[in-house]
N, C-alpha and C positions, 0 to 999 in steps of 0.2 A: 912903166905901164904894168908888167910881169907883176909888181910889189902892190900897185894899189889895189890891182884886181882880188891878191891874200889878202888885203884889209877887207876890202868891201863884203867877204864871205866867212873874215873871221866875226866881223861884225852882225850879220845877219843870223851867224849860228848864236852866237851871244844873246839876239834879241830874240830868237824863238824859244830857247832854253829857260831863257826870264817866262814869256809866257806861260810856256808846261808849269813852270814851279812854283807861276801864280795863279794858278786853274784857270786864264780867262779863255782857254779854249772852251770851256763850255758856260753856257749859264748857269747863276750863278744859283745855288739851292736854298729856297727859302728856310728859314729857320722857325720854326712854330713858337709864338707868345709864349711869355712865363705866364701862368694863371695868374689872374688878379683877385686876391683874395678881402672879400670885401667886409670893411670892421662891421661887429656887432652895435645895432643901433639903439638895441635898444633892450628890458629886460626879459628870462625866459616869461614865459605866458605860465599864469600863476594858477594852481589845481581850482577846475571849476568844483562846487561842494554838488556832493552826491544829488538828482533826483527826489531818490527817493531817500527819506528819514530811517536811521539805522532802529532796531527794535531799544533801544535803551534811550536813545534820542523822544521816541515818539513817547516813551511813557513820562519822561522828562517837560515836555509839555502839555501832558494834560494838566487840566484845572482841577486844584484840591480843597479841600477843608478849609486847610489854612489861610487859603486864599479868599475867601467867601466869608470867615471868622463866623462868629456865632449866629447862629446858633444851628449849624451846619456841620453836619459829623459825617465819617464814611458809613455809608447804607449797610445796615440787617441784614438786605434781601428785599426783592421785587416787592414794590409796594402792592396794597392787596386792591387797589382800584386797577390795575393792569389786568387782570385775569376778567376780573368783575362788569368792566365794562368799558375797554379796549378793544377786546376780544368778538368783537362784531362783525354783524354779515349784512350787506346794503347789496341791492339791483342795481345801482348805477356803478358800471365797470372801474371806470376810471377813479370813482372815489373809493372802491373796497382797495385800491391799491395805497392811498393815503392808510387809512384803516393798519393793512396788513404793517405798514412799515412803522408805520406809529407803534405796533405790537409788540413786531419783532426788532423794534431798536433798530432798523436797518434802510435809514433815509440814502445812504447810499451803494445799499447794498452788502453783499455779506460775503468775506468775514472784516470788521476793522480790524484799524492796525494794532489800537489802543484805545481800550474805554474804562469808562470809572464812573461808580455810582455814587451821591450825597444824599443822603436825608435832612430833612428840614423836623424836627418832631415838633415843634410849637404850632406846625399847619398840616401836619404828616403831609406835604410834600416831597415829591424826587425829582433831582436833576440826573438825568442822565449823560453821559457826554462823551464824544469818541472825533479818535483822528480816523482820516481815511486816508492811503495810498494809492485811490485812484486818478489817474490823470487828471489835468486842467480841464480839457475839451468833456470827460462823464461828468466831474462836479458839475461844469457849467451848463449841460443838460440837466441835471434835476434840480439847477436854481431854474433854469425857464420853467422847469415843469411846477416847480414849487409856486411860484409865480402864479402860472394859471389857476391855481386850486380858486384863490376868492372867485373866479370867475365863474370853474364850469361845476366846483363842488361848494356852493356859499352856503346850500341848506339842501342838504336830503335825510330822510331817516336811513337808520340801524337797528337791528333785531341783536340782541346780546343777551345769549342764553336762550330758551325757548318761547319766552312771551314776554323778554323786555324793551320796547318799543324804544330805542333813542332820536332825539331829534337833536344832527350834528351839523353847526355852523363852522364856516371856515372866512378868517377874514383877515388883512393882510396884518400884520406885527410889526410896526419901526423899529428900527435896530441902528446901534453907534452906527457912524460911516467909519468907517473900519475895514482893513484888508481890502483885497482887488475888486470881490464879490459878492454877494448877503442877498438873504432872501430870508424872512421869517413872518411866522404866520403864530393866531393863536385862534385853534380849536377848541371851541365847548360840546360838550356830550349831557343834554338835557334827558333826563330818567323820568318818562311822564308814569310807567309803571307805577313808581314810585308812592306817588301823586294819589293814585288811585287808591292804592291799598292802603294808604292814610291819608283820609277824607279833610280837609283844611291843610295838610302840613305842607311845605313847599319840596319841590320836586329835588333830586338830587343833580346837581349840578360840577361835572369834571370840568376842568379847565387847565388848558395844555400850552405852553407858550413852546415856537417851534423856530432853533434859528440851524442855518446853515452857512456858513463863510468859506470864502478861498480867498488864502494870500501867499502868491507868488503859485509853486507846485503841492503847498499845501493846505488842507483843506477840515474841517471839522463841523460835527453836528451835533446839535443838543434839543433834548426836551426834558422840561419843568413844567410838573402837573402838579393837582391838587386838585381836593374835592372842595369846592366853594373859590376861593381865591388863591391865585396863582400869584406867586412874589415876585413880579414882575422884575424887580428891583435886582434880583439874584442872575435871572436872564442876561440883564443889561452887562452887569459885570460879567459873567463869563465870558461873551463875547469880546468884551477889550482885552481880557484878562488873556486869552485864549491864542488871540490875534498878537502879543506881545510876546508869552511865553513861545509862539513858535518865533518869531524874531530874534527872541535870545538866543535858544536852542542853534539855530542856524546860524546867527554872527559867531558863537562859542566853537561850533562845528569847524569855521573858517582860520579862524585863529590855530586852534591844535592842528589843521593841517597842514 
């Protein structure tokens, strides 16, 4: 009896000593996940290209000589109809603002990014032509506004100089469909002065073709006058022309980044 009762307690020390040694006196400690670290799926996100056009970029698209071929050279200096009779002052508000920016080269305001002037000397015509760096949301205010002119400015007079009466039509321009947005107009500047002071001869007649374009974040503006007939023809092209070279400019841009 004496003998089985040493087993029964060498046995029990046996089994609590297992326990201690295998921690099941307590519960048991979780052990925190290995991170899972999840593959790459796919490539890094590629540099979007700048906004805005770097200054060597914007001069890289303007439209040139070369581009236009003959008989189209780069300009003198302000053609002498600008001064002559641009330069006018009308009572209706909204159209001395046509006026002033027709003047001051500045349909979207000022300063451009980049501009450049042509002569045509076979019709002494000038294009004039500039990028602008202002946002999508301005350009596309002064295509609405541009827009409106046929409407609320179709015909009013101009006073240019002290007693030369102009009578100035405004009416709309078809232009390529080209780039995101376009507006052009072609203004005449009728000189009845003119008229008067020589009795039978026909009046002097400016004529101004007016385009404006946005494609994508950029944007440009042009005008092509002459006294009598405007080369309508030269319009047309700059605007593809113009609409193209910033597409170059921009895919070239992506590439070298």
């Amino acid at each position: 009896m004496t003998r089985r009762i040493l087993l029964a307690s060498a046995l029990l020390s046996v089994g609590l000593t297992g326990c201690a040694t295998l921690g099941l006196e307590h519960p048991p400690v979780a052990v925190p996940p290995e991170p899972t670290v999840q593959p790459s799926t796919g490539r890094p996100p590629a540099p979007t290209a700048s906004p805005v056009l770097t200054q060597a970029q914007a001069q890289a698209a303007l439209v040139t000589d070369t581009d236009l071929g003959a008989p189209w050279t780069p300009t003198r200096g302000a053609a002498t109809w600008r001064d002559g009779l641009l330069k006018a002052r009308t009572s209706v508000a909204g159209c001395q603002k046509l006026l002033d920016a027709l003047y001051t080269d500045e349909l979207f305001g000022a300063p451009a990014r980049a501009v450049t002037a042509l002569d045509d000397p076979d019709t002494s015509a000038q294009l004039r032509y500039q990028l602008t760096d202002r946002r999508p949301a301005h350009v596309d205010r002064t295509l609405a506004w541009l827009k409106s002119l046929p409407r609320s400015c179709a015909r009013f007079t101009a006073t240019a100089g002290e007693d030369t009466v102009e009578d100035v039509q405004v009416s709309e321009l078809p232009l390529p469909e080209v780039g995101d947005a376009r507006q052009g107009l072609r203004v005449t500047l009728t000189l009845w002065a003119t008229a008067e002071k020589n009795p039978g001869g026909d009046p002097t007649v400016l004529a101004l073709d007016v385009a404006a374009v946005r494609a994508g974040q950029d944007a440009f503006a042009l005008t092509n006058g002459a006294v009598g007939d405007v080369p309508n023809e030269a319009t047309q092209a700059a605007v593809q022309l113009g609409v193209r070279r910033l597409a170059d400019v921009r895919r070239q841009g992506r590439v070298q980044v």
